[in-house]
C-alpha positions as CSV (number, residue, x, y, z in Angstrom):
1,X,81.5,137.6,140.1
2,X,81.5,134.9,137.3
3,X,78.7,132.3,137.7
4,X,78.4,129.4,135.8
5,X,75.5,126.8,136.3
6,X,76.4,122.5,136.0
7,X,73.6,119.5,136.2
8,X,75.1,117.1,137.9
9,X,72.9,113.3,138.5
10,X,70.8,112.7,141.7
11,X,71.2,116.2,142.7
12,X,70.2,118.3,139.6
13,X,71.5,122.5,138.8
14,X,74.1,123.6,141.0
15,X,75.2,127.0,140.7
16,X,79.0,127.8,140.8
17,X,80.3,131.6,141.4
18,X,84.0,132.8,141.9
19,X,84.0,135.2,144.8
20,X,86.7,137.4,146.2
21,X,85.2,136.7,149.6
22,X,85.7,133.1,149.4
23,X,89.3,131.5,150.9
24,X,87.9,128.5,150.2
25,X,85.4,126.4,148.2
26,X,82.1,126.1,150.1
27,X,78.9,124.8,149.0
28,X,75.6,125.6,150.3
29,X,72.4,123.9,150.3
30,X,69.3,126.3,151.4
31,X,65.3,126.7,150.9
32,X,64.1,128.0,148.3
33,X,67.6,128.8,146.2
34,X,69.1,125.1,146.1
35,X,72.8,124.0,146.1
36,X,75.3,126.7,145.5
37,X,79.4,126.6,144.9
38,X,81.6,129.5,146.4
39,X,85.1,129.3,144.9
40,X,88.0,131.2,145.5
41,X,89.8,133.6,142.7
42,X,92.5,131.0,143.1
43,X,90.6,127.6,141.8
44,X,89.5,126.4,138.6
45,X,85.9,125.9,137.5
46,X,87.3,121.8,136.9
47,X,88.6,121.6,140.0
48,X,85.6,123.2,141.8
49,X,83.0,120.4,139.7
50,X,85.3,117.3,141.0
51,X,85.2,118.1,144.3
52,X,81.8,119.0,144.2
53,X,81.0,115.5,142.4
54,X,83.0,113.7,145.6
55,X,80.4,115.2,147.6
56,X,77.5,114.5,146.1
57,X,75.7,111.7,148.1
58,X,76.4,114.8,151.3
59,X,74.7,117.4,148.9
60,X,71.7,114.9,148.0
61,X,70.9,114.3,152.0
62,X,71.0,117.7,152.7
63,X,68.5,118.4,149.7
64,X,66.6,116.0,151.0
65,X,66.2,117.7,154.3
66,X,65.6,121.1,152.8
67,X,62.8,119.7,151.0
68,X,61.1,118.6,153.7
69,X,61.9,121.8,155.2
70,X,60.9,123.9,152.2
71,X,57.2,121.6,152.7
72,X,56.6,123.5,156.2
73,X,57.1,127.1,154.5
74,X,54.5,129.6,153.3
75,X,53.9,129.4,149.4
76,X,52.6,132.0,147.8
77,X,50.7,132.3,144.8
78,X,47.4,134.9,143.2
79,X,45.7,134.6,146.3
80,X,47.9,135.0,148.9
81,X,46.6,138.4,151.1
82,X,50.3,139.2,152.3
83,X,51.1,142.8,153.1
84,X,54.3,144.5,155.2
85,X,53.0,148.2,157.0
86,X,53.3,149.6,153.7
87,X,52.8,147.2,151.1
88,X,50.9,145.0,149.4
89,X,51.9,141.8,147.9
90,X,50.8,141.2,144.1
91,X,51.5,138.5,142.2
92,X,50.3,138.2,138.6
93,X,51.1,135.4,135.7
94,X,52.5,137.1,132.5
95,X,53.6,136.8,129.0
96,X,57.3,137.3,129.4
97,X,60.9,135.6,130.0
98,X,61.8,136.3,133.3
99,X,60.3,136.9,136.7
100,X,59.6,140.3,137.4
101,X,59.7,142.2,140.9
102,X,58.4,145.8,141.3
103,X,58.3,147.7,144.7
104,X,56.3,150.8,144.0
105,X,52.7,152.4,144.6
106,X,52.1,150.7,148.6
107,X,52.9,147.7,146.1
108,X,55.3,144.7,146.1
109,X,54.3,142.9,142.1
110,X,55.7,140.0,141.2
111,X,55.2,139.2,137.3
112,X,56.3,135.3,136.8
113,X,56.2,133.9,132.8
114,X,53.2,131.6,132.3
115,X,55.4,128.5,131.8
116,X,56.4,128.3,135.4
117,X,54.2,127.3,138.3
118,X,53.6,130.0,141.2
119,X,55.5,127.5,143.9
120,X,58.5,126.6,142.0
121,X,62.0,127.8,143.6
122,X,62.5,130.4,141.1
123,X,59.3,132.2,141.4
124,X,59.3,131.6,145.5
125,X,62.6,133.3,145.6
126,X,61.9,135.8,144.1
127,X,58.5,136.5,145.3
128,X,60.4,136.2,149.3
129,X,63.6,139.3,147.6
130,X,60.9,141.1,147.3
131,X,59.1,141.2,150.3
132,X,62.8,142.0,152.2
133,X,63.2,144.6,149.5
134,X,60.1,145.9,150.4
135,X,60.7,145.8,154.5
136,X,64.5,147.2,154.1
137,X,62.8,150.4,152.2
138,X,60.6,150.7,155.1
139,X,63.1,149.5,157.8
140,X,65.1,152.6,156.5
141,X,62.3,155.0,156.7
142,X,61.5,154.4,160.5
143,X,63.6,152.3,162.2
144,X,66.4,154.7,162.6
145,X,63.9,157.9,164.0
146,X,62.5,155.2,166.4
147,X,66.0,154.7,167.8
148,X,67.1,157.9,168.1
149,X,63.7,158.9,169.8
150,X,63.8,155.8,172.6
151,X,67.2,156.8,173.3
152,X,66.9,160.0,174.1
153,X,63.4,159.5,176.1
154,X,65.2,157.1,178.1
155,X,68.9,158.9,177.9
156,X,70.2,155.4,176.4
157,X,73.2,156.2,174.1
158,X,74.5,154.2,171.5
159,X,76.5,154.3,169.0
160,X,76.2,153.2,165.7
161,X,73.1,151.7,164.1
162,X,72.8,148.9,161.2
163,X,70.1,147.6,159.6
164,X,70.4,144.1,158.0
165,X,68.5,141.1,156.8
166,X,69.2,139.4,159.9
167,X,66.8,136.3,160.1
168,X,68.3,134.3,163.3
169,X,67.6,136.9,165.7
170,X,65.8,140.3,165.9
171,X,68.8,142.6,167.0
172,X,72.0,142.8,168.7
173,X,74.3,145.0,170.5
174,X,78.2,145.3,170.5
175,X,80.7,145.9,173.7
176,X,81.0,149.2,171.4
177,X,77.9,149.7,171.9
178,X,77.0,149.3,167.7
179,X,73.7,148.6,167.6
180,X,72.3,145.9,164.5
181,X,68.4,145.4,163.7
182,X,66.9,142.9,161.4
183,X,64.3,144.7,158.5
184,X,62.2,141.6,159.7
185,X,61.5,143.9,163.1
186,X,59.0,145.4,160.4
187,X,56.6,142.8,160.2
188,X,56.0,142.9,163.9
189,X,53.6,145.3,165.6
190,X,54.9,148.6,166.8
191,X,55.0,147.5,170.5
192,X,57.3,145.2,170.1
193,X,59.8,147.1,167.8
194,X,59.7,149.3,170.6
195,X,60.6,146.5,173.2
196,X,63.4,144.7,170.4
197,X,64.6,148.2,170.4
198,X,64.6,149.1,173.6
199,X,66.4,145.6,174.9
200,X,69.3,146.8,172.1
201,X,69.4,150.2,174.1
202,X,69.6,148.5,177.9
203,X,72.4,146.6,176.5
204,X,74.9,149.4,176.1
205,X,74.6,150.2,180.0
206,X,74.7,146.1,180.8
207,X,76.6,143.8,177.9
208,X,74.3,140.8,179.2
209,X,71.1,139.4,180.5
210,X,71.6,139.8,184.1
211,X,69.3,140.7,186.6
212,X,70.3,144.6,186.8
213,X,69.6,144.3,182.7
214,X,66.0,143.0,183.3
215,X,65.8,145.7,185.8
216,X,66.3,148.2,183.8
217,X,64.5,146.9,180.9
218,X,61.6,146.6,183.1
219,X,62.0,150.1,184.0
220,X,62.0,151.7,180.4
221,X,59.2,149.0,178.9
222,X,57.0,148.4,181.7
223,X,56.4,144.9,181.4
224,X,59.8,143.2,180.1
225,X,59.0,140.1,180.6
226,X,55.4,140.0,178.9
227,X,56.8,141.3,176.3
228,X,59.7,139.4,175.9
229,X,57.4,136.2,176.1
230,X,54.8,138.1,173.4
231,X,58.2,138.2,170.7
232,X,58.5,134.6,170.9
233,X,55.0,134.1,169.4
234,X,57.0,135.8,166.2
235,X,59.4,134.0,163.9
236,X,62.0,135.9,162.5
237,X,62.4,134.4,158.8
238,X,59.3,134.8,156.3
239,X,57.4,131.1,156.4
């Protein structure tokens, strides 16, 4: 993918990217990584900046909101005592060019250059990649063992198993009974991966949430509900 980046007034650096997924031009405004331009193979890097420029009063408000948004997250600097079930986070000023992250040694190190700030978007990106590096490593190492062991304590079959950087929900299971869990289940203690796990499971003998699925939850957790209402203390997304 060819990316080209444009300053336009009021709203500053948006970054533009052809993209054989795209159909059609699509901009996106999110924390922490700003306004970005999807265009299809098909359009011209002109034509993708003037309709972009129509837009931007909509692209300002929305910057707005993520700002205030971005206010309400975690920032992370020196000091910040972060660690996954495995690693530790380390971030460290440096005399370089570019922001550095390292996953290695029970270690996630983030090297930013001296000129930036420890809570500008760049180095906050960055610093976030590599905590979900650092989660889908260890998501990879455990997750699928866990699964395979629940099921077949509790003769639960599925079928397939996906692990993703979900961040709007925990897990999910298909009427194929394909089962997807986020690497974020690894920030959460290991009684309730086994319950986010376990409610995948119950879903391939009931596609729902009806009362024979919290019977049978109940059955194979002990307390379904307690649990259930435990998982809501956690947020999915890193703030």
């Amino acid at each position: 993918m060819v990316e080209k980046i444009v300053y336009f007034d009021i709203v500053g650096h948006i970054l533009f990217r052809h993209s054989s997924r795209a159909r059609h031009l699509s901009i996106s405004v999110r924390p922490f990584t700003g306004v970005r331009v999807s265009i299809p193979i098909g359009m011209s890097y002109n034509s993708a900046i003037r309709i972009v420029t129509e837009k931007k009063i909509w692209i300002k408000k929305h910057l707005d909101r993520m700002k205030d948004f971005e206010k309400l997250q975690t920032i992370f600097d020196e000091n910040s005592d972060f660690c996954t079930k495995q690693h530790k986070l380390d971030i460290k000023k440096a005399d370089r060019k570019n922001i550095s992250v390292r996953i290695s040694k029970g270690k996630i190190t983030i090297m930013y250059p001296t000129e930036l700030k420890s809570d500008s978007m760049e180095v906050q990106t960055e610093i976030r990649k590599g905590i979900e590096r650092a989660l889908k490593s260890e998501a990879k190492q455990y997750l699928p063992e866990k699964v395979k062991e629940l099921a077949v304590k509790f003769e639960l079959d599925y079928n397939k198993l996906a692990l993703k950087n979900i961040k709007s929900r925990w897990g999910s299971c298909s009427m194929k009974n394909n089962i997807n869990l986020s690497i974020h289940l690894m920030r959460l203690p290991d009684h309730l991966i086994n319950y986010v796990i376990l409610h995948e499971l119950v879903h391939t003998v009931h596609h729902n949430h009806s009362k024979l699925f919290w019977n049978l939850l109940n059955e194979v957790t002990g307390n379904a509900k307690l649990l259930d209402k435990e998982l809501q203390n956690f947020r999915i997304s890193i703030y």
